[in-house]
C-alpha positions as CSV (number, residue, x, y, z in Angstrom):
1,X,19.0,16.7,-9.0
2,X,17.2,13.9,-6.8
3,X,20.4,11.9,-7.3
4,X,22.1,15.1,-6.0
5,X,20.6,15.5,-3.1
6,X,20.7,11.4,-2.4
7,X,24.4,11.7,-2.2
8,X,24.8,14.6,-0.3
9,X,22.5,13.5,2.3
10,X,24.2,10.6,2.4
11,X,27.8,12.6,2.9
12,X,26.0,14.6,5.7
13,X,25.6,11.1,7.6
14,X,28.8,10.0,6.9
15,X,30.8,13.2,7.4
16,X,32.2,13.9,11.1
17,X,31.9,10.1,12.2
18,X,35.4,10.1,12.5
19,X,38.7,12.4,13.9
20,X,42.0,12.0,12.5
21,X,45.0,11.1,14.2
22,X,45.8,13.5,17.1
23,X,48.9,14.9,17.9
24,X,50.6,17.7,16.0
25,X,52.6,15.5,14.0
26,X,53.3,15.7,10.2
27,X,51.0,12.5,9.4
28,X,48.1,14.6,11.4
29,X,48.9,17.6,9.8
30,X,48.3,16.1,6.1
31,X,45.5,14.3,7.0
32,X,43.9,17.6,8.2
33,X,44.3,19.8,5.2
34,X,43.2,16.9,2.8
35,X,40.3,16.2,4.7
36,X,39.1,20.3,5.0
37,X,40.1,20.6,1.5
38,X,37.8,17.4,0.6
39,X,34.7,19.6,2.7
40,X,35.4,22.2,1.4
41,X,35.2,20.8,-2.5
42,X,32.1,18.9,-1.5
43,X,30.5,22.1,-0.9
44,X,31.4,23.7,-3.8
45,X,29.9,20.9,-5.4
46,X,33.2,19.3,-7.1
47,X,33.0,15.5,-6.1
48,X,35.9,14.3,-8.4
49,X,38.6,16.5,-6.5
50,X,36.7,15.7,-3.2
51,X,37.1,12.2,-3.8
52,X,41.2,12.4,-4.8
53,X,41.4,14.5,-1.3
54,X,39.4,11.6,0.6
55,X,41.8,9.2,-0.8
56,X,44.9,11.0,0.2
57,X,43.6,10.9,3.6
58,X,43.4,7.6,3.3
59,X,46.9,6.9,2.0
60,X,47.9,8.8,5.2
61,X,45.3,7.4,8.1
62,X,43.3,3.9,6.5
63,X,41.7,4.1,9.6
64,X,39.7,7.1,8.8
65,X,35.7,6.6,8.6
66,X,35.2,9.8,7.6
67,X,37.3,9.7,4.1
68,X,36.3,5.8,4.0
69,X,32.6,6.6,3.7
70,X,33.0,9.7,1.9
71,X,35.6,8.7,-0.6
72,X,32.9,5.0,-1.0
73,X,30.0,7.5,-1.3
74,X,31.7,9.4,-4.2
75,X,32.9,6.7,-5.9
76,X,29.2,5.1,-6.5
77,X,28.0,8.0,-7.9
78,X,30.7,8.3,-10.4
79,X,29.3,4.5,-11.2
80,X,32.5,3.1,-10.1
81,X,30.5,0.4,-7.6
82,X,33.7,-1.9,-7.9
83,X,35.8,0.4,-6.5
84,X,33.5,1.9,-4.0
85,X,32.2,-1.0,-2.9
86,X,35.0,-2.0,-0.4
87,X,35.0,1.6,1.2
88,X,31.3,1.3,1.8
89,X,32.1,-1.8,3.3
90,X,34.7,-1.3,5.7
91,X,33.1,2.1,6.8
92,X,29.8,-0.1,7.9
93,X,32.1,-2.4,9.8
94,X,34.1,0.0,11.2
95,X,30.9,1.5,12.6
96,X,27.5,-0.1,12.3
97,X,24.8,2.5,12.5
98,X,25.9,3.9,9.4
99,X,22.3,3.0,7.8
100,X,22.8,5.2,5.0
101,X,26.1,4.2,4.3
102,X,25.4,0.4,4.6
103,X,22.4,1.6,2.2
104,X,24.3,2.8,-0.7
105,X,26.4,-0.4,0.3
106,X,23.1,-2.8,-0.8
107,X,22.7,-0.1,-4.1
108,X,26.3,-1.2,-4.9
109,X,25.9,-5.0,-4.5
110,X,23.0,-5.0,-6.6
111,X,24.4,-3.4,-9.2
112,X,27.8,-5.7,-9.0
113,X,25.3,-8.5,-9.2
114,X,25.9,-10.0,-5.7
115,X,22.2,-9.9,-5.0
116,X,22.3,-11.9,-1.8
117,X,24.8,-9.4,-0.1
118,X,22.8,-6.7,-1.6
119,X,19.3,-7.9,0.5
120,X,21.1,-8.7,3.6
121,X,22.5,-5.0,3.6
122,X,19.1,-3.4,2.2
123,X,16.9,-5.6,4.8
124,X,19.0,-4.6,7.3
125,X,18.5,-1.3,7.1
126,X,15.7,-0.5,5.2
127,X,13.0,0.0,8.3
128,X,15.9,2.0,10.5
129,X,16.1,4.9,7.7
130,X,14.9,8.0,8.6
131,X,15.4,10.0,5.4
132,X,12.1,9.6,3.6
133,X,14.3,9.7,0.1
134,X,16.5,7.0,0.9
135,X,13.9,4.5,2.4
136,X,12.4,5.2,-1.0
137,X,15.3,4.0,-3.1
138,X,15.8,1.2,-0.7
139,X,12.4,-0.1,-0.3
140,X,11.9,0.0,-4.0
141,X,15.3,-1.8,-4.9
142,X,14.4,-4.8,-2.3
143,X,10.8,-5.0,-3.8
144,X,12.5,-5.8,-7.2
145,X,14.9,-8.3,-5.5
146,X,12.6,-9.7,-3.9
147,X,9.8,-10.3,-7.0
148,X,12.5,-11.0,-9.3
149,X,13.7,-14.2,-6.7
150,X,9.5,-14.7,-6.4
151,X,9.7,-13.9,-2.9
152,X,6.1,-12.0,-3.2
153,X,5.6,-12.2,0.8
154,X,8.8,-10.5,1.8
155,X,8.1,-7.7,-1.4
156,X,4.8,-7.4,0.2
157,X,6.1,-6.5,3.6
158,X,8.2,-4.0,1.9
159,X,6.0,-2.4,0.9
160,X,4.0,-1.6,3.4
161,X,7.0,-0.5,5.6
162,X,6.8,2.0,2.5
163,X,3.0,2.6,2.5
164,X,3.6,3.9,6.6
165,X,6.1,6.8,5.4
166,X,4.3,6.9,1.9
167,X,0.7,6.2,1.6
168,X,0.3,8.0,-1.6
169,X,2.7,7.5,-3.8
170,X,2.5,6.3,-7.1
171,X,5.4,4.1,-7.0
172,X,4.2,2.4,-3.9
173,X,1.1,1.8,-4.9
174,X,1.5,0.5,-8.0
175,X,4.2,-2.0,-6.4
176,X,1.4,-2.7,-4.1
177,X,-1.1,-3.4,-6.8
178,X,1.3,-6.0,-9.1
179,X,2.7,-7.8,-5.6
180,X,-0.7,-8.5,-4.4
181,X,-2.4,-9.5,-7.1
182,X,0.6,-11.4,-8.5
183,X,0.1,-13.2,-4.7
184,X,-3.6,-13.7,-5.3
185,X,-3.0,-15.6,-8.7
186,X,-0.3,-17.5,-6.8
187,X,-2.7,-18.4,-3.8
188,X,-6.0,-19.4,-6.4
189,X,-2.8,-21.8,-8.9
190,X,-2.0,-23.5,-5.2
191,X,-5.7,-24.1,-4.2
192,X,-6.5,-25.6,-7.4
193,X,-3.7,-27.7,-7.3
194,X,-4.6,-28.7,-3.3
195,X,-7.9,-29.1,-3.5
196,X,-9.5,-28.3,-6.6
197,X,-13.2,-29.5,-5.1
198,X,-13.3,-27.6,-2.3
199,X,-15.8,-24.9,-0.9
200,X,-12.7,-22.7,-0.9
201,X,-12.1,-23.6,-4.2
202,X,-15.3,-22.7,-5.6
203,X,-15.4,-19.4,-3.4
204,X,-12.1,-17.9,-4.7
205,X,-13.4,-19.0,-8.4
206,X,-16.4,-16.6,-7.6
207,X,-14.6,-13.6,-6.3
208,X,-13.1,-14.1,-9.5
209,X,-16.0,-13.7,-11.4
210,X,-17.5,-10.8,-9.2
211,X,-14.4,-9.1,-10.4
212,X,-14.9,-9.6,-14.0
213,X,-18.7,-8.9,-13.2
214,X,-20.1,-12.1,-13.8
215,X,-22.7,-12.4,-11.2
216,X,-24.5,-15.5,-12.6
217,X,-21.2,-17.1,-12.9
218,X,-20.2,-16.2,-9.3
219,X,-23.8,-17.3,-7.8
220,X,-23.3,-20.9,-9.0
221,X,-19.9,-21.3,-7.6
222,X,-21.0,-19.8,-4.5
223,X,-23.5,-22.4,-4.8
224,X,-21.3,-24.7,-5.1
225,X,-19.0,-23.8,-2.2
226,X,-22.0,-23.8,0.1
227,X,-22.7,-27.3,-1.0
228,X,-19.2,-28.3,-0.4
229,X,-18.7,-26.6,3.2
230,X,-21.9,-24.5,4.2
231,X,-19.7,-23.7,7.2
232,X,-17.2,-21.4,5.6
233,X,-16.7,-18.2,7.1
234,X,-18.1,-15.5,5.5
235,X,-19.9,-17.7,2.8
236,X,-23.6,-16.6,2.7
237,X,-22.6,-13.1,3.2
238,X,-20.8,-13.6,-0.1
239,X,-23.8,-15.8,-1.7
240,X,-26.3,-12.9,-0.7
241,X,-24.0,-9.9,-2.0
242,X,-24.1,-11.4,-5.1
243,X,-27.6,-12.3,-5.4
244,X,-28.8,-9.0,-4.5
245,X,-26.3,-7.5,-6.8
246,X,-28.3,-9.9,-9.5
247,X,-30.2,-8.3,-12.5
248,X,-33.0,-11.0,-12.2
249,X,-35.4,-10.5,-9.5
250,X,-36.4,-13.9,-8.2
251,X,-32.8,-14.3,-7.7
252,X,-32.5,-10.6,-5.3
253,X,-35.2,-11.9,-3.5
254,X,-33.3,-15.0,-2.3
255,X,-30.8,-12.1,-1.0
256,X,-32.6,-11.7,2.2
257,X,-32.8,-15.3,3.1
258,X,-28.7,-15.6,2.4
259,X,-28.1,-12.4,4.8
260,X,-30.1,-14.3,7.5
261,X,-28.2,-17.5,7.3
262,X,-25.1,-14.9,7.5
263,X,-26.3,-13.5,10.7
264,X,-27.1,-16.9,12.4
265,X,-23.8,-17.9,12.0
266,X,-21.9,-14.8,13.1
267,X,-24.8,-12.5,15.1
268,X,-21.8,-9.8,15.1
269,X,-21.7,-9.6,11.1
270,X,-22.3,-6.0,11.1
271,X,-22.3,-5.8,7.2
272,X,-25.1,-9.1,7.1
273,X,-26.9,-6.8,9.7
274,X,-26.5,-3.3,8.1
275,X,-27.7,-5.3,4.5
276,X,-30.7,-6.4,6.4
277,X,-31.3,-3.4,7.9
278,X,-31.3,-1.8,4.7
279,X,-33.8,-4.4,2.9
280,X,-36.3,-3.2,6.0
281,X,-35.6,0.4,5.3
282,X,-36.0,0.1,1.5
283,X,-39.4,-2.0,2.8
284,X,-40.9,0.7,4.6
285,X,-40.0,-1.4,8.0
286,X,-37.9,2.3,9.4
287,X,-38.2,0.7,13.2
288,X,-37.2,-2.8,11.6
289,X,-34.1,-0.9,10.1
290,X,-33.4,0.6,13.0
291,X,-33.5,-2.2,14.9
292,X,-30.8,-4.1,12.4
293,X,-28.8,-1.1,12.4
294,X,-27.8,-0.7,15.9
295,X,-27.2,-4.4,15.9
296,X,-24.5,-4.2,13.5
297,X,-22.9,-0.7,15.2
298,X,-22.6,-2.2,18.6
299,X,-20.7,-5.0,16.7
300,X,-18.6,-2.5,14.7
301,X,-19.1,1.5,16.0
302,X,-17.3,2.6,13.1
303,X,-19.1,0.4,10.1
304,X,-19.7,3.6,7.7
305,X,-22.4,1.5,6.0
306,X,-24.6,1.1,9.1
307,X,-23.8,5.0,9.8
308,X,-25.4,5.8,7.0
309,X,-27.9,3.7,7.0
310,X,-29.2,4.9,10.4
311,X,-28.9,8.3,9.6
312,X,-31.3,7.3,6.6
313,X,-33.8,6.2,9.1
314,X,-33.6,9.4,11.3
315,X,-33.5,12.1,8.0
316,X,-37.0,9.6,6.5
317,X,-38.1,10.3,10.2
318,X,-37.5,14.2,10.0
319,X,-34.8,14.7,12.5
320,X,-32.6,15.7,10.9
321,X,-30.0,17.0,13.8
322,X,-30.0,13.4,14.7
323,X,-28.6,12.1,11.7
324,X,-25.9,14.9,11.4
325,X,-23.4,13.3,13.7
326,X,-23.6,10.1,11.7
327,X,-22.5,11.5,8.4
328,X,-19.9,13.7,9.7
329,X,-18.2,10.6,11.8
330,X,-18.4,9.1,8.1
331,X,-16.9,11.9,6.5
332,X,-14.1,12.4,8.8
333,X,-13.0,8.8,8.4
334,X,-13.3,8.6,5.3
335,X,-13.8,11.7,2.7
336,X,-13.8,10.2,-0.5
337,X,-17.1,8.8,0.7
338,X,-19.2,9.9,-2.1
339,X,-22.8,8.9,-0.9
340,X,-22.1,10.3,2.5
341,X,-21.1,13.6,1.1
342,X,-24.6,13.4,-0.9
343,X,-26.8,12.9,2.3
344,X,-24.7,15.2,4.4
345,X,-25.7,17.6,2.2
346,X,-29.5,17.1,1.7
347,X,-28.9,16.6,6.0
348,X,-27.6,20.5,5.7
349,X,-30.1,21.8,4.0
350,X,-33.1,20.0,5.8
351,X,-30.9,22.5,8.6
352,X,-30.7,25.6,6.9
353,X,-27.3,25.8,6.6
354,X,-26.6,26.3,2.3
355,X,-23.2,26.9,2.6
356,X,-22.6,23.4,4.1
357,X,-24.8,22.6,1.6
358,X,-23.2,23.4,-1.1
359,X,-19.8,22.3,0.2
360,X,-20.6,18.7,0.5
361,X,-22.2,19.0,-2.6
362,X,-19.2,19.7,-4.3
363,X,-16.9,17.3,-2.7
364,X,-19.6,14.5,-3.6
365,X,-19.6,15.8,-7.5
366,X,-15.7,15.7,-6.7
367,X,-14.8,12.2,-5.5
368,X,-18.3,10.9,-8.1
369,X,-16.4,12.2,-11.1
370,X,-12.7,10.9,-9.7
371,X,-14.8,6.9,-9.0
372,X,-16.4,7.3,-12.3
373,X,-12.3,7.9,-14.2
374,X,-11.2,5.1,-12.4
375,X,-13.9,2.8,-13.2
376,X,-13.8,3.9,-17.3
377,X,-9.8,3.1,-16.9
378,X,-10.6,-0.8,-15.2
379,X,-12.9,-1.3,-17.8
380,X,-10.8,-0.2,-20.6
381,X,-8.0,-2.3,-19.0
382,X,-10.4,-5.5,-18.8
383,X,-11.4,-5.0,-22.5
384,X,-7.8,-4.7,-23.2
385,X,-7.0,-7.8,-21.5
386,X,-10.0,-9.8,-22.9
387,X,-9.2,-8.6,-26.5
388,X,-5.4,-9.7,-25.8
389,X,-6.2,-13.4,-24.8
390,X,-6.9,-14.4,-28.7
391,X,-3.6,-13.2,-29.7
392,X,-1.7,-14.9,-26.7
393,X,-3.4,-18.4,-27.2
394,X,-2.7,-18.1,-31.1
395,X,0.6,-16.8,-30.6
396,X,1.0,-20.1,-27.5
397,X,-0.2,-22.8,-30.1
């Protein structure tokens, strides 16, 4: 059915580009009838006969863009691309804007094998389709052109022309997920071949290991890159993230020190600030928290962590009116949001208003139980992964 409606919307666009000869002549008159009749089998969903009527306009007027397009349309649904593909071809010529038509045009290169035609015609057109369908098709047929060639950057920014028209489609997203990581484990292989002892180095091998969720791991390569180039951006935030994310507790309280060095490098770190302002809050310090708080939303309005964490301060200093405004900002930009859900709902009732209550309560229940199904299925795939990598190496040696 989907392939259905592809090629009729692709007919639409095609259809009524073109007049036939004028005049009242005999030529005229055939190509007339064979081109009505053609219509008129199209509708009645009969593309075989529609496409013999195309071509006897054609044998009549080869200059028509109308049969040319249709007749090339036709034919690559009946999986005849070698055929079609030179009536696809001439139609585009003939007229340029045809963006559907050069479309199916890249579909049939691709599947005659001449894949540099194919991404010169899909490229071309792919951003200038309005049909959401049809970008679909296209976008996703480039995408494996383009990773099959290992051209991960142009993939990538196929994708996100998709992800604009698309931002939740499976398809999409999973072609988002393998381009970008396969460009991360491209990136990390070039680092360690360019400079396998740099603070970069040692920083990408701890996101690494934050990822596979060892913290002790990523701390001494953090270590390490700090020791190698205590200037990198970005560095001590990283260093103190994973410390206070550490089981051991001399090693959390190092955390603070870490979010201070953060702040003296960049004083507009507005997560260094908000983590700060939370180590004063969970201190007692709720003027000290403040303090941090407004620091890091000057530097960022928006930052949903230091949102929430100011609106902690006002609802552990009873107003609770105060710390409304916050949570619903949150909310609104984000609702899968599941803490600010919770707090928006103890802010309702602290308000008398159980309905609200209960509302937020639910969505936070909602997006908690959705976080913790994703989470099971990461971890299932890691343990997968890891019980796989015996197997390869034996299977390697």
């Amino acid at each position: 059915m989907r392939v259905l409606v592809l090629l009729l919307l692709l007919v639409a666009g095609a259809a009524g580009t073109a007049v036939a000869q004028s005049g009242g002549g005999s030529a005229a008159e055939q190509v007339r009838v064979h081109q009505q009749r053609a219509h008129q089998l199209l509708s009645e969903k009969k593309p075989e006969l529609a496409a013999k009527e195309f071509a006897a306009v054609l044998a009549v007027d080869p200059n028509n863009l109308d049969a040319r397009a249709n007749l090339g349309v036709l034919l690559f649904f009946q999986r005849k691309y070698a055929e079609a593909e030179p009536h696809l071809r001439a139609a585009v010529v003939q007229q340029p804007d045809l963006t559907k038509i050069q479309a199916l045009l890249g579909l049939c290169e691709r599947r005659l094998g001449k894949t540099d035609a194919a991404r010169a015609d899909l490229e071309a057109v792919v951003s200038k389709l309005d049909d959401a369908n049809v970008r679909m098709e296209v976008g996703l047929e480039l995408i494996e052109i383009d990773t099959a060639s290992g051209e991960l950057a142009k993939a990538a920014g196929v994708v996100e022309t998709l992800r604009q028209g698309a931002p939740t489609d499976p398809r999409v997203l999973y072609a988002a997920y393998r381009i970008y990581t396969d460009l991360a484990g491209e990136a990390l292989l070039g680092l360690s071949v360019a400079a396998p002892e740099s603070g970069q180095m040692y920083q990408a091998m701890a996101h690494e290991l934050v990822r596979q969720r060892d913290i002790n791991g990523a701390i001494t390569n953090y270590r390490k890159a700090v020791a190698a180039n205590p200037n990198l951006p970005g560095i001590h935030y990283e260093l103190a993230e994973a410390l206070h994310a550490s089981p051991g507790l001399k090693l959390r309280a190092e955390a603070e020190k870490e979010y201070r060095l953060a702040v003296a490098a960049n004083p507009s770190d507005e997560k260094a600030l908000t983590k700060l302002g939370d180590l004063s809050a969970d201190a007692g310090n709720l003027d000290g928290a403040a303090n941090y708080y407004k620091q890091a939303l000057t530097a960022a309005p928006s930052d949903a962590d230091a949102l929430m964490g100011q609106a902690r301060v006002f609802t552990e200093k009873g107003d609770a009116a105060s710390a409304l405004p916050l949570l619903e900002k949150v909310v609104a930009a984000d609702p899968t949001n599941v803490q600010a859900h919770y707090r928006l709902s103890a802010v309702y009732r602290k308000l008398n208003r159980p309905e609200d209550a209960k509302r937020e309560l639910a969505e936070y229940q909602k997006y908690k139980d959705m976080k913790e199904k994703l989470r099971k299925i990461y971890k299932d795939l890691r343990l997968q992964n890891e019980s796989d990598e015996p197997a390869k190496e034996a299977k390697q040696e």
